[in-house]
C-alpha positions as CSV (number, residue, x, y, z in Angstrom):
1,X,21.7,-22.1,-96.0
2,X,18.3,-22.3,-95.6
3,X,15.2,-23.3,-98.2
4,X,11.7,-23.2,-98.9
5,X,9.8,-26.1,-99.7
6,X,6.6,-24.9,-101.8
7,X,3.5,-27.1,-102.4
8,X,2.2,-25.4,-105.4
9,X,-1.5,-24.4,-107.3
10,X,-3.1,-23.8,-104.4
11,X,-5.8,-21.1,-104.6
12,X,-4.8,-18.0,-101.7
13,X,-7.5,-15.9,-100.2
14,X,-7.3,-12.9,-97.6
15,X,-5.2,-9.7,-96.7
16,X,-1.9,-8.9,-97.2
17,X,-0.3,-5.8,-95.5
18,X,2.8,-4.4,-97.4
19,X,6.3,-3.9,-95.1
20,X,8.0,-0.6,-95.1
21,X,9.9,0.2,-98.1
22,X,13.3,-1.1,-98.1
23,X,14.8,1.3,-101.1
24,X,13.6,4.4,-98.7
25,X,14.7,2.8,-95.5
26,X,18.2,2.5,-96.8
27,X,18.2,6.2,-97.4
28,X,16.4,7.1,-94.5
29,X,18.6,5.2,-92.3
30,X,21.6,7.3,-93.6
31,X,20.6,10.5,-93.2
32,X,20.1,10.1,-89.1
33,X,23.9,10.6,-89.7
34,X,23.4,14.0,-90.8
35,X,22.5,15.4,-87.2
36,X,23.4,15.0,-83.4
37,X,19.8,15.0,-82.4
38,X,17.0,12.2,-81.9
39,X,15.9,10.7,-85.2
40,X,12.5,8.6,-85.0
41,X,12.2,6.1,-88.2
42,X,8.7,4.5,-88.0
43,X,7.8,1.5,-90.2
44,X,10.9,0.3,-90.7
45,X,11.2,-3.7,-92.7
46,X,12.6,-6.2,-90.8
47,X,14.8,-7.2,-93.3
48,X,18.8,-8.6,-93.4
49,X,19.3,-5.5,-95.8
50,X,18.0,-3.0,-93.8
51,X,19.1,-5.2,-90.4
52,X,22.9,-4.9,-91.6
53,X,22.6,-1.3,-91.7
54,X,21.0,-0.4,-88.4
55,X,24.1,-2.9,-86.9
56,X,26.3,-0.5,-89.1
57,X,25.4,2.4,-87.9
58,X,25.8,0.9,-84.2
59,X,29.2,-0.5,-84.8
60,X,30.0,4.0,-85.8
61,X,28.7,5.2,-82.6
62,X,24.8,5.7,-83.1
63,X,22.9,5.3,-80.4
64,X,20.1,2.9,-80.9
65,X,16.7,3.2,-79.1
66,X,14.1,0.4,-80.3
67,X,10.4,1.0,-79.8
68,X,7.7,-1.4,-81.5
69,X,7.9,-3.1,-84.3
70,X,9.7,-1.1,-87.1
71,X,10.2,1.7,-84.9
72,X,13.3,2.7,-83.8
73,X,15.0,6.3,-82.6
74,X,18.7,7.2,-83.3
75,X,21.2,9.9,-82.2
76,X,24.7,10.6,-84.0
77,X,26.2,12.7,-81.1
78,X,29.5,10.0,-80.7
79,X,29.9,9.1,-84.0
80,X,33.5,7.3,-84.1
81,X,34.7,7.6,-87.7
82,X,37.9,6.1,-87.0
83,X,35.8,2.8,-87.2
84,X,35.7,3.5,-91.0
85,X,39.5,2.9,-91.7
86,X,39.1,-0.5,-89.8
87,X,39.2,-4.1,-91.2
88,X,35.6,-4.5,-89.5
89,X,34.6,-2.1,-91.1
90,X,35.7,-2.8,-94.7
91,X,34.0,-6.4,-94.3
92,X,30.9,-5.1,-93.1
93,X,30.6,-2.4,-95.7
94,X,31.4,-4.7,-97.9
95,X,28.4,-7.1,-97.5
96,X,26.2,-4.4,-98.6
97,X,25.0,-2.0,-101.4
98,X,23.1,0.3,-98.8
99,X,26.3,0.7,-97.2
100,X,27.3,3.4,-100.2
101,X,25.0,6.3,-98.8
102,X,26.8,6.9,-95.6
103,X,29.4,8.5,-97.3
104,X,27.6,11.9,-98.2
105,X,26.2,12.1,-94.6
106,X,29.9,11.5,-93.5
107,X,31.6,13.6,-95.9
108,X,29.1,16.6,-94.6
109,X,29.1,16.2,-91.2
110,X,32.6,14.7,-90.5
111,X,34.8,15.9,-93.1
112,X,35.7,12.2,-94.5
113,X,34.0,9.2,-96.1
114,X,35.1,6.2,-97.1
115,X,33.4,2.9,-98.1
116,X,34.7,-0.6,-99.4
117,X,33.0,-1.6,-103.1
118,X,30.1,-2.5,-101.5
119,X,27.8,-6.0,-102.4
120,X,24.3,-6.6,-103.5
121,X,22.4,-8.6,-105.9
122,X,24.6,-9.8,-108.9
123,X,22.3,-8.2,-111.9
124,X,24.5,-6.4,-113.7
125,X,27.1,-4.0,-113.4
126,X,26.2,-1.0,-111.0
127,X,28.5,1.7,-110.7
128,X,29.4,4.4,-108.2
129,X,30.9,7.3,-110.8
130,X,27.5,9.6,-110.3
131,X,28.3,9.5,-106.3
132,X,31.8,10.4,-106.5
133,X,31.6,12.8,-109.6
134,X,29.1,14.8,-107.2
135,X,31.2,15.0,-103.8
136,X,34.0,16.3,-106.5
137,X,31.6,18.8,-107.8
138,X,30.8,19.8,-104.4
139,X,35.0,20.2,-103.5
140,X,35.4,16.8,-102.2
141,X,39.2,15.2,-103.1
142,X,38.8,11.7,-104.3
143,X,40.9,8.5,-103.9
144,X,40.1,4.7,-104.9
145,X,43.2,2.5,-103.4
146,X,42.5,-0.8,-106.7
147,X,44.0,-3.1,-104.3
148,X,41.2,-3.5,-101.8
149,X,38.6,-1.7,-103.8
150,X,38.1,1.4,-101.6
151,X,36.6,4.6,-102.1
152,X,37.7,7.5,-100.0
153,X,36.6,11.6,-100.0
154,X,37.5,14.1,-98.0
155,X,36.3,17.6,-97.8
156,X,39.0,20.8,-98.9
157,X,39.9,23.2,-96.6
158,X,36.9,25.6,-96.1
159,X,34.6,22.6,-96.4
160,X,31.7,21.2,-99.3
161,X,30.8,24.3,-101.6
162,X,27.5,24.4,-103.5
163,X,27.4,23.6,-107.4
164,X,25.6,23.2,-110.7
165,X,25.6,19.9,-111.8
166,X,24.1,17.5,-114.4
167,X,24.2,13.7,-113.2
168,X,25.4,11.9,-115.8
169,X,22.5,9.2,-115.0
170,X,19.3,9.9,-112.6
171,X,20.6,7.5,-110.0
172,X,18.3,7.4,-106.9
173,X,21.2,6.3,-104.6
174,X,23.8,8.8,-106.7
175,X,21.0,11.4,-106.3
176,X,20.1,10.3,-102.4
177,X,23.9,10.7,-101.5
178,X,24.9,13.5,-102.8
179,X,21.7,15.4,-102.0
180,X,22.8,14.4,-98.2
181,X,26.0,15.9,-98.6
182,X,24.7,19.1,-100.2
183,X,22.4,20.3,-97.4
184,X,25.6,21.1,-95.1
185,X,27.8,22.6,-98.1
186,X,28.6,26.4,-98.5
187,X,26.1,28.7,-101.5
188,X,23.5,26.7,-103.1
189,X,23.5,23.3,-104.7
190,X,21.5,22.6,-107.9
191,X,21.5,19.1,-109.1
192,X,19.7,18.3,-112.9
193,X,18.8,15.1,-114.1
194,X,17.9,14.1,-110.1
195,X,15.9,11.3,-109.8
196,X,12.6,11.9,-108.4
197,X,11.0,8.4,-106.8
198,X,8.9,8.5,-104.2
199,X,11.7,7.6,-101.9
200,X,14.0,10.5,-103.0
201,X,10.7,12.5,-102.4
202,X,10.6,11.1,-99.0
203,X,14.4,11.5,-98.4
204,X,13.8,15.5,-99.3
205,X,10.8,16.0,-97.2
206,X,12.4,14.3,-94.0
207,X,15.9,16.6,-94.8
208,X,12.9,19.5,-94.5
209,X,11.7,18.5,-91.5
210,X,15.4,18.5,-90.0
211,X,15.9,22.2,-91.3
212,X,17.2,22.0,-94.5
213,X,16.3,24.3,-97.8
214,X,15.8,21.8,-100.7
215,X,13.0,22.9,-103.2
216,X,12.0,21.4,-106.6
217,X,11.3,18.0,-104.4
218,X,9.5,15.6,-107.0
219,X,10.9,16.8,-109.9
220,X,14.7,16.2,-111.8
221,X,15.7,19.4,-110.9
222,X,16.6,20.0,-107.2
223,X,18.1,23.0,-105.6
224,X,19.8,22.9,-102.4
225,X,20.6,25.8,-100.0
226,X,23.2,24.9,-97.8
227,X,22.5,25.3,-94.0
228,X,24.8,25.0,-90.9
229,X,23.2,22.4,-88.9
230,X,20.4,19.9,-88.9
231,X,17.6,19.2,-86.2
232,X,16.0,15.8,-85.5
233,X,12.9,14.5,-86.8
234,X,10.1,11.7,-86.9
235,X,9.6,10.1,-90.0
236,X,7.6,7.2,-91.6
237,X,8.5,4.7,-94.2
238,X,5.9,4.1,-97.7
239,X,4.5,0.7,-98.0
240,X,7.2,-1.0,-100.3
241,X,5.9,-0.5,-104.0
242,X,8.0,-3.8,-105.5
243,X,6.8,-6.0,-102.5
244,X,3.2,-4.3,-104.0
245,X,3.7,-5.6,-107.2
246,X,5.0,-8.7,-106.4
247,X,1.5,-9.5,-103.9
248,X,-0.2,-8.5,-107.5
249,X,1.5,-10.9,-109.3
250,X,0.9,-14.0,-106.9
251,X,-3.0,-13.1,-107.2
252,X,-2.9,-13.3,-110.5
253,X,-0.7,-16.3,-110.9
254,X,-2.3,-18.4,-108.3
255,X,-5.8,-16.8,-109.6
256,X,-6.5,-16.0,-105.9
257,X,-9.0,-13.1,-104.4
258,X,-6.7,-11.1,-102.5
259,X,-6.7,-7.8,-100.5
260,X,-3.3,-5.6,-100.4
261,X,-3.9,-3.2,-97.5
262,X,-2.9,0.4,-97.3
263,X,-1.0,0.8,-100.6
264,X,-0.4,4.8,-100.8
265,X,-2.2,4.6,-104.2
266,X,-0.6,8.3,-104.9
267,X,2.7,6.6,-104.6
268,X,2.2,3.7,-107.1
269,X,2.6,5.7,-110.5
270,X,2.4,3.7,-113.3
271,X,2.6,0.1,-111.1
272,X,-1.4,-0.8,-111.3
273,X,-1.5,0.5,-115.6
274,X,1.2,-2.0,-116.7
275,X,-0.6,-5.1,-114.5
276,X,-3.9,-4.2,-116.1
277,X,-1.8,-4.1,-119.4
278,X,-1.5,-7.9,-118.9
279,X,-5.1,-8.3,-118.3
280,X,-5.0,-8.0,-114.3
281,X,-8.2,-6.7,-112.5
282,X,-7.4,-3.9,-109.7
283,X,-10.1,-2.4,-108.3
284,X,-9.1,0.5,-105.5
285,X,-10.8,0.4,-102.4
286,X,-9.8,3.6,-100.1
287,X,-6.4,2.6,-100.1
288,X,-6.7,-0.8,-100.7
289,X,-5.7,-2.9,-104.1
290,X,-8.7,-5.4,-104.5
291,X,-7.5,-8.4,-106.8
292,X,-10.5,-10.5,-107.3
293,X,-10.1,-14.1,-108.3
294,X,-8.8,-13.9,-112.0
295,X,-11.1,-17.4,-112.8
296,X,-11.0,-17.0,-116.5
297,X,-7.0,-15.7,-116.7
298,X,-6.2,-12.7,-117.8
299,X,-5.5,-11.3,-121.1
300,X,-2.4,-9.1,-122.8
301,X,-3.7,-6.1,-124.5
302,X,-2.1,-5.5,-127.8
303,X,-0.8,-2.2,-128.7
304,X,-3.1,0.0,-130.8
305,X,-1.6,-1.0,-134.2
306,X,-1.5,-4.2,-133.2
307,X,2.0,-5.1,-131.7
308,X,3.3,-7.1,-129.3
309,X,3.2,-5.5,-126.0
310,X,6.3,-4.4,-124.4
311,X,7.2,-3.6,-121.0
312,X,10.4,-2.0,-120.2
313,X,11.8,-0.1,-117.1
314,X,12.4,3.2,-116.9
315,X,13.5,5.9,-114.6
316,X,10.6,7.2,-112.6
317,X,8.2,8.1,-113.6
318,X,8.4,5.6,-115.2
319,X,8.1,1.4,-114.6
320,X,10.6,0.6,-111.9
321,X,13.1,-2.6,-112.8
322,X,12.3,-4.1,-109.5
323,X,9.0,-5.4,-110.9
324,X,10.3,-6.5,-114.4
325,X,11.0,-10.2,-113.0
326,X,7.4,-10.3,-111.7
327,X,6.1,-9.0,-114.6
328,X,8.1,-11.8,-116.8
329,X,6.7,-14.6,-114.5
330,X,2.8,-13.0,-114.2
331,X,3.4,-13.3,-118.3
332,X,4.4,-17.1,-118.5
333,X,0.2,-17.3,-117.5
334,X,-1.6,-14.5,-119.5
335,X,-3.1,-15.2,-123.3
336,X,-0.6,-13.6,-125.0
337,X,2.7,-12.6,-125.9
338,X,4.6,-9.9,-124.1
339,X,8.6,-8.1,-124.6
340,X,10.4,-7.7,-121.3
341,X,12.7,-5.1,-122.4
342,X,15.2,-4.9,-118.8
343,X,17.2,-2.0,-119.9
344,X,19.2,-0.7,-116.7
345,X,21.2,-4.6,-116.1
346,X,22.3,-7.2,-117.8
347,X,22.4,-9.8,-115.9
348,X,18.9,-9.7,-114.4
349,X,17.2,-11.5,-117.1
350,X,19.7,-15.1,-116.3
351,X,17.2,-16.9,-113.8
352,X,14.8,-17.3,-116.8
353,X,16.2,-21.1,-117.4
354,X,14.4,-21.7,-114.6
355,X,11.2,-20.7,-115.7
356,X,11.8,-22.4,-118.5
357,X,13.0,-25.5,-116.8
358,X,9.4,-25.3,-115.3
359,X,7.4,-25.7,-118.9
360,X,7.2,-21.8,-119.5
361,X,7.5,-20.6,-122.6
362,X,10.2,-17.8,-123.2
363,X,13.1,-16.8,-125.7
364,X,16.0,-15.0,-123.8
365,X,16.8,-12.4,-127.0
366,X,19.4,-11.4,-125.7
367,X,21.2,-10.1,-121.6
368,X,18.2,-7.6,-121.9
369,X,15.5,-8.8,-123.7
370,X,12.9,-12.0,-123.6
371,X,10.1,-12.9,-125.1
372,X,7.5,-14.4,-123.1
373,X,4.2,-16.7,-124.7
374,X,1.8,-17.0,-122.2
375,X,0.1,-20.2,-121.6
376,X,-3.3,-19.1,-120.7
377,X,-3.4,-21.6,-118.0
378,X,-3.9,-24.4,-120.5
379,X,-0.9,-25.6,-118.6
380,X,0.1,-25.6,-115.2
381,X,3.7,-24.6,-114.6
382,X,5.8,-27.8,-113.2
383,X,7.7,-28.2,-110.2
384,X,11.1,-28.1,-109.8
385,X,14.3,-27.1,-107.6
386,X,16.0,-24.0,-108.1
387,X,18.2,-21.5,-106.3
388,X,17.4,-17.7,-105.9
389,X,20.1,-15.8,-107.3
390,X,18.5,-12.6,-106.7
391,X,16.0,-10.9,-104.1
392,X,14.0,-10.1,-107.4
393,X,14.5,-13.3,-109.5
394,X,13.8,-15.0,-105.9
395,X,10.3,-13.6,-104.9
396,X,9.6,-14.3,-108.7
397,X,10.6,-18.0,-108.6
398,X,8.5,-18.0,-105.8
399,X,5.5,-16.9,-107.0
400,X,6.0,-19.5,-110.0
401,X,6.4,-22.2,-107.4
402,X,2.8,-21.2,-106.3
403,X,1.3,-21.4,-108.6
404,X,3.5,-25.0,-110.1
405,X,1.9,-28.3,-109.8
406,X,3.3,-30.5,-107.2
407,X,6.4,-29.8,-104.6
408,X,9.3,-26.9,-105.6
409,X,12.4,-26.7,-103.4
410,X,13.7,-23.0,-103.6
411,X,17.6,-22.9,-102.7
412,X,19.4,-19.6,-101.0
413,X,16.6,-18.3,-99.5
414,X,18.7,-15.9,-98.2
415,X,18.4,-13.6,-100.8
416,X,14.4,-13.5,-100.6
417,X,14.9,-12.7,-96.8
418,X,16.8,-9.6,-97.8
419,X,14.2,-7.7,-99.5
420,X,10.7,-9.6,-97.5
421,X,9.7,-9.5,-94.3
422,X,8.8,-13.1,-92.4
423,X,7.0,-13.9,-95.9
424,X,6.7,-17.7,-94.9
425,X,4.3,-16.7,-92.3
426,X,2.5,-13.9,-94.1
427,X,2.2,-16.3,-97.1
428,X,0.9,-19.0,-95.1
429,X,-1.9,-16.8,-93.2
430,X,-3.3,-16.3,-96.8
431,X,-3.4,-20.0,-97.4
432,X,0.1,-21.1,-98.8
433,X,1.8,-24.2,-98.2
434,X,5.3,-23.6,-97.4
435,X,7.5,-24.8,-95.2
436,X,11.4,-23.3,-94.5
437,X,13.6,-25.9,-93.6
């Protein structure tokens, strides 16, 4: 297991260039299932999540052509979905929460699915019921063996049938699956309460490209018209919106002048209003996020009758609960109070003792709720050793170990490396100290 050794409260300066997204890769990567022709994915993270996956989709029979860096090309003509009823198989899909969203590609194009309860980060509980309740709305027969926690759909004679349905929760990963599996179903498919992130939008847009009829793209309510067969395509991955975020918060933090390059500003929503709710300076440059050097700190802004400020996530278009742990850490430094409200998992909230452990200044409410004072920079945060539970809670501790007076050893840096791309070395060519060892 490897770690980070941080020297901390050094000032960064430069540019920063955001990877590919890793939620939309994890989609994208899935859908090359849906068609026997060439797929070309561009900007793809070189990440262990998204890694795992393209080794996945090797181990089934796709044929994988690498190009440059985060370009590859794949073609599902031999697809071998015996290999999902191996014991390979159900440790490798195991290992992974991405793993889930080959089953509606599967189920459409092959008749069968089946996945092991796949892994992840431990935030909470994180359930599958919206995927399978919309393969059985689609016709799908469902079975779950308890024993070794696997998940298994077939299609009925006469194959996937369009439906009405209403997801019980806007799940991007429900909605991405079962959107997948509609495209190649009988009739017309309309699905209410979609979500409607960016990635979705991009998951839509590439199904387009391929041939398929799906209108109401960006909006909750989708409708699908079933075609026969799917084309290839080229398609290219947003900048990653959390890894965004989290570049805004180390500027902050570490009161450092830095430049985040080519942002897709139209594909940020809400992101830049809640940092300058805690005071932060964006300035947009084309489509660059300028964060000058915050020498003065940064204030919260009270709500207009005078409340406390909370942040809480939301479905989009609202904030996204990937950047609530950065927003809690950016908070421990502001002049002012601030409610995390993290309403989607319980568990995400538990790496706040080390924060605290650190000389912040929060109350942990409750699994879903803190309250964060912030110390203005009247005191530096202290250093410390900790272990990153989370690719979230990790990047976050980061960022606190930063901006931490002396030397902070950050265990299980695995978890970071799942969600960031060679961040050592792009932290470093801004001016950090760290070392992985």
């Amino acid at each position: 297991m490897g770690i980070f050794k941080i020297e901390g409260g050094i000032r960064l300066k430069g540019d920063i260039t955001p990877q590919g997204a890793k939620n939309e890769a994890l989609q994208i990567l899935c859908a090359v299932l849906l068609t026997p022709e060439k797929v070309t994915i561009n900007n793809i993270p070189d990440i262990i999540d998204v890694n795992k996956l393209v080794t996945l989709l090797g181990n089934l029979g796709v044929k994988i052509e690498r190009h440059g860096k985060g370009s590859i090309t794949f073609q599902s003509d031999e697809v071998n979905v015996g290999y999902l009823e191996t014991e390979a198989f159900k440790k490798e899909g195991g290992s992974l929460r991405g793993s889930i969203m080959i089953v509606g590609p599967l189920l459409a194009r092959y008749g069968r699915g089946y996945i092991p309860k796949p892994g992840g980060d431990k935030i909470g509980r994180r359930r599958l019921d919206t995927h399978f309740e919309g393969f059985i709305n689609l016709g799908a027969k469902f079975r779950y063996n308890k024993e070794d926690h696997f998940y298994g759909v077939e299609q009925p004679e006469g194959g996937l049938v369009g439906a009405d349905m209403l997801l019980d929760e806007a799940s991007v990963t429900g909605t991405a699956n079962i959107v997948m599996a509609a495209v190649l179903a009988k009739g017309v498919t309309t699905i209410y309460n979609a979500a409607c992130e960016p990635y979705l939008q991009q998951l839509c847009n590439m199904l387009n490209s391929m041939g398929a009829k799906i209108t109401g793209v960006g909006s909750n309510l989708l409708r699908i018209e079933g075609v026969q067969n799917l084309g290839g395509c080229e398609h290219r991955i947003l900048p990653d919106m959390v890894e965004i975020g989290s570049w805004i918060g180390l500027a902050a933090m570490t009161r450092s002048e830095i430049t985040i390059k080519n942002v897709s500003w139209e594909n940020l929503g809400v992101i830049p209003s809640v940092f300058r709710k805690l005071g932060i300076t964006l300035e947009k440059r084309g489509d660059d996020i300028y964060i000058p050097a915050h020498e003065n700190g940064y204030e919260v802004k009270k709500d207009i009758d005078g409340s406390i400020l909370t942040i809480a996530d939301a479905p989009w278009p609202g904030f996204t609960p990937d950047l609530l742990s950065i927003v809690l850490v950016v908070a421990t430094q502001a002049k002012g109070e601030v409610l995390i409200h993290q309403k989607m998992f319980e568990s995400r909230l538990f790496f706040v003792d080390k924060l605290i452990d650190m000389g912040a200044k929060i109350i942990l409410c409750d699994p879903h709720r803190a309250v964060v004072i912030g110390h203005n920079f009247q005191s530096q945060l202290k250093a410390t050793v900790m272990s990153s539970p989370d690719i979230r809670a990790g990047i976050s501790l980061l960022i606190a170990a930063l901006s931490a007076k002396g030397t902070s050893t950050i265990q299980n840096i695995e978890q970071i490396d799942r969600g960031y791309e060679d961040i050592e070395q792009r932290l470093r060519n801004i001016g950090a100290k760290i070392t992985r060892e």
